[in-house]
C-alpha positions, 0 to 999 in steps of 0.5 A: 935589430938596430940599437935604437930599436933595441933600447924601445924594446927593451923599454916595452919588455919592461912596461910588459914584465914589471908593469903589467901593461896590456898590449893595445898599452904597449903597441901605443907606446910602440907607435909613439916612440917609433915616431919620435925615433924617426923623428930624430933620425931624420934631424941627424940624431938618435935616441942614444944622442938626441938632446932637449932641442930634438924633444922641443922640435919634435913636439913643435912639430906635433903642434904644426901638423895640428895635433891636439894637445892631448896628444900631443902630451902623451906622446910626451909622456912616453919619450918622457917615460922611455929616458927614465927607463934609460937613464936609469939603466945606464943606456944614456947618460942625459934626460932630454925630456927633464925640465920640459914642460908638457903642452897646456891642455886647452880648456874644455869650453862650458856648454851654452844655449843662444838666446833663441833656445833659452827664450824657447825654455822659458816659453815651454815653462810659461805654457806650462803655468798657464794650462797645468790643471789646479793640482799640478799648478803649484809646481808648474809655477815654482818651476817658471819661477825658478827658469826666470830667476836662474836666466835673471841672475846666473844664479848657482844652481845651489844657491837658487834651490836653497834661497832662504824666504828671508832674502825678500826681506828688503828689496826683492829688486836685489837679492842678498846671495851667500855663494861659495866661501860664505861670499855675499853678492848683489844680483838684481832681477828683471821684471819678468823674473820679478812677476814670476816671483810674485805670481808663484809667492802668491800661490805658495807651493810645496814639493808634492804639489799641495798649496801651502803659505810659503810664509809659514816656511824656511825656505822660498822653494819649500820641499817635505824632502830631508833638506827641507827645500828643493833639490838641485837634482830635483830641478835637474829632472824637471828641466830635462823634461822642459827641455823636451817640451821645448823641442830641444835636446835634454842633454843639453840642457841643465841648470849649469847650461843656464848659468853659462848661457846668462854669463856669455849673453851679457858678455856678448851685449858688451858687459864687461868682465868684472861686472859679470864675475861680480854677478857670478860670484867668481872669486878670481876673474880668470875663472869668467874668462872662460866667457870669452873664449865661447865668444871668440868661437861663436865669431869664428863660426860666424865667419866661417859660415857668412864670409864670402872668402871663408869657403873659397881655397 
């Protein structure tokens, strides 16, 4: 057994005796450290000896081969792990990994509908309205109503269901919106969410489907329920079966998709950012920036699929 072979065992011993670690653990750790050993062996060093430099190279190395940043993280953390057992020992006198700092996880793009999808929701929702039977009617238009003002204003789900029946006090062009941190925001709504709003007010609807005055109430989307107005996984449930009747997939499809698909379809029409974190309620514009990276992936696709040069090679 070589001595750098020696110094991953013994780390692996300890992992097994003090830490209880698993096997399928300690044949990972095994796999990694093994190929950041030959790593730099191959640079002309050793683990004894290898320097900041190496570990820097070594992950580079990583990036270039395309290695995700997960994995490239935790390979990371294992050299990381393995030199604090090391030092700690007294096998080696320096930490290369000190003061380095791991690869940035790239963050998870939110989930989105094109505009074609979203068209076929609310289409399902408006068939829905016209030929649901007079005891299931109500329902049919209080959840019209909601999929045309979430589309309309990429309203937080919270928000939508818990609309107080005041906020149509002035003009219900603009809605008053109390969102996270008590921060008030404008959102307007178009004239289909408008007809919508007017077509389920002038019915009135409450949870179990009777037809109530929503002028007698709280709330603009009235429940008998504890809260005293729909629930956001109320709604939930509803669009799932939506999604189904529009032909497409439940579980992609939620009142947060519909918030991100109002969000990248304005920007993808030319709004600018800070009007669309306006509307949104962000307090910190990097929050919508995520917006934009959906983009860039959308115009990616676009040309890996239509360029003429992009599936030659």
């Amino acid at each position: 057994m070589t001595g750098a072979e020696g110094l991953i065992e013994a780390f692996l011993e300890m992992l097994s005796a003090e830490r209880g670690a698993a096997p399928n653990t300690i044949d990972a750790y095994r796999r990694d450290l093994e190929d950041f050993r030959s790593f730099v062996e191959d640079r002309g060093s050793s683990l004894a000896t290898a320097a900041s430099a190496d570990v820097s190279a070594y992950l580079a190395a990583g990036s270039a081969a395309g290695l995700k940043a997960a994995s490239r993280a935790r390979r990371l953390s294992a050299v990381r792990q393995l030199y604090r057992f090391l030092t700690a020992e007294g096998h080696v006198g320096i930490d290369p990994t000190h003061g380095l700092a791991g690869p940035r996880k790239q963050r998870a793009l939110p989930k989105t509908l094109n505009v074609a999808e979203v068209d076929r929701l609310i289409a399902a929702a408006a068939r829905r309205a016209e030929t649901a039977q007079a005891s299931e009617r109500p329902r049919a238009l209080r959840l019209y109503c909601l999929m045309e003002m979430l589309y309309a204003t990429g309203m937080r789900v919270s928000e939508l269901v818990s609309l107080p029946r005041n906020v149509l006090a002035g003009d219900t062009r603009v809605l008053t919106i109390r969102g996270k941190g008590g921060r008030e925001r404008l959102v307007p709504l178009n004239a289909a969410a408008i007809a919508a709003l007017d077509r389920y007010l002038r019915l009135g609807a409450v949870e179990d489907g009777s037809v109530a005055a929503t002028v007698a109430t709280k709330w603009l989307f009235p429940s008998r329920g504890a809260q005293g107005h729909l629930t956001r996984q109320r709604f939930g449930q509803d669009l799932k079966v939506l999604a189904e009747e529009a032909g497409l997939d439940p579980e992609r499809v939620s009142p947060h998709v519909l918030r991100h698909a109002f969000a990248s379809h304005l920007l993808d029409r030319g709004a600018d950012l800070r009007s669309v974190q306006q509307l949104l309620g962000h307090a910190d514009i990097s929050t919508t920036e995520i917006y934009t990276h959906v983009l860039e992936e959308r115009l990616k696709k676009l040309v890996e699929e239509h360029h003429p040069l992009a599936k030659k090679g």
